[in-house]
N, C-alpha and C positions, 0 to 999 in steps of 0.2 A: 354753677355756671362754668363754661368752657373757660378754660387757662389758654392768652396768646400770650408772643412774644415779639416785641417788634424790635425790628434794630437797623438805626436810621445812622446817615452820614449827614451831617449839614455842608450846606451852601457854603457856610464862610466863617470856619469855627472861630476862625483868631478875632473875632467880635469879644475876647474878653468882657470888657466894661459893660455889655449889655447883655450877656449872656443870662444873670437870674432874671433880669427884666423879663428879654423872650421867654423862657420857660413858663414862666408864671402865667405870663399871656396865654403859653398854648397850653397847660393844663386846664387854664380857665375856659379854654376857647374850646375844646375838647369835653370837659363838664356839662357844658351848655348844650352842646349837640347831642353829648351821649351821657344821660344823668344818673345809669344804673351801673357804671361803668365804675369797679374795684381795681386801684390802684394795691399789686404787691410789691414791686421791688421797680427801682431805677437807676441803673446802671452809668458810670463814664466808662468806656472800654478801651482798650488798645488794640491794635487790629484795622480792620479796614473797616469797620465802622466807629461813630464817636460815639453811639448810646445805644441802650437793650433797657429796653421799659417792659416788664412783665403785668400780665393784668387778666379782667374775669371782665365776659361781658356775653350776652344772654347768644351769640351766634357770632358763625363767619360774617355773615354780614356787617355785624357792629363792628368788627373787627377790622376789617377792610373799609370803614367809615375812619378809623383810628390813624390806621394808614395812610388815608387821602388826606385826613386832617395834616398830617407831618406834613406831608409834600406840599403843599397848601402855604405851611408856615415857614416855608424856606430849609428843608430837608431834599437834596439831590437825591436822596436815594433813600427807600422805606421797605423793609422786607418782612414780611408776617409770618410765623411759623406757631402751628397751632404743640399744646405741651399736654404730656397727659403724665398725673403724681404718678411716679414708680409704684406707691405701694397697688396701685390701677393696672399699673402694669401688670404685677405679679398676679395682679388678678387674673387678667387677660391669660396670663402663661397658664396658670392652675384648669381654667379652662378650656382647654388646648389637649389635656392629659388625656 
């Protein structure tokens, strides 16, 4: 499956105390809508945005589903960037030659 990347700003980070609550919520909430959907890595960043959720999901489509979800759950800002492995890469170069 295609590798995204998302990486989102929340609404209103200094929600400390509730902060694993929500998460939990929107992985849950996110599961339910999209159930083929491999979580690999999730990120707290620094930068201008708070988080980069890496993940596998069958198309752009699912992907921009993942997206609307964030925004959806109190994320001001959702940016999607699709990822291809290096070693794919290299692949790509080799046939280029």
């Amino acid at each position: 499956m295609p590798i995204y990347i998302l990486a989102t700003k929340l609404q209103n980070p200094d929600l400390v105390e509730k902060r694993k609550e929500q998460g939990e919520k929107w992985l849950k909430f996110v599961r339910e809508k999209i159930p083929n959907i491999k979580w690999i890595a999730h990120y707290v960043i620094l930068g201008p945005y708070d988080f980069i959720d890496i993940f596998e999901v069958k198309d752009e489509k699912e992907a921009v589903k993942v997206s609307l979800l964030s925004r959806s759950a109190g994320a001001i800002f959702a940016e999607s960037w699709t990822a291809i492995p290096y070693t794919e890469f290299l692949e790509l170069v080799e046939d280029l030659k």
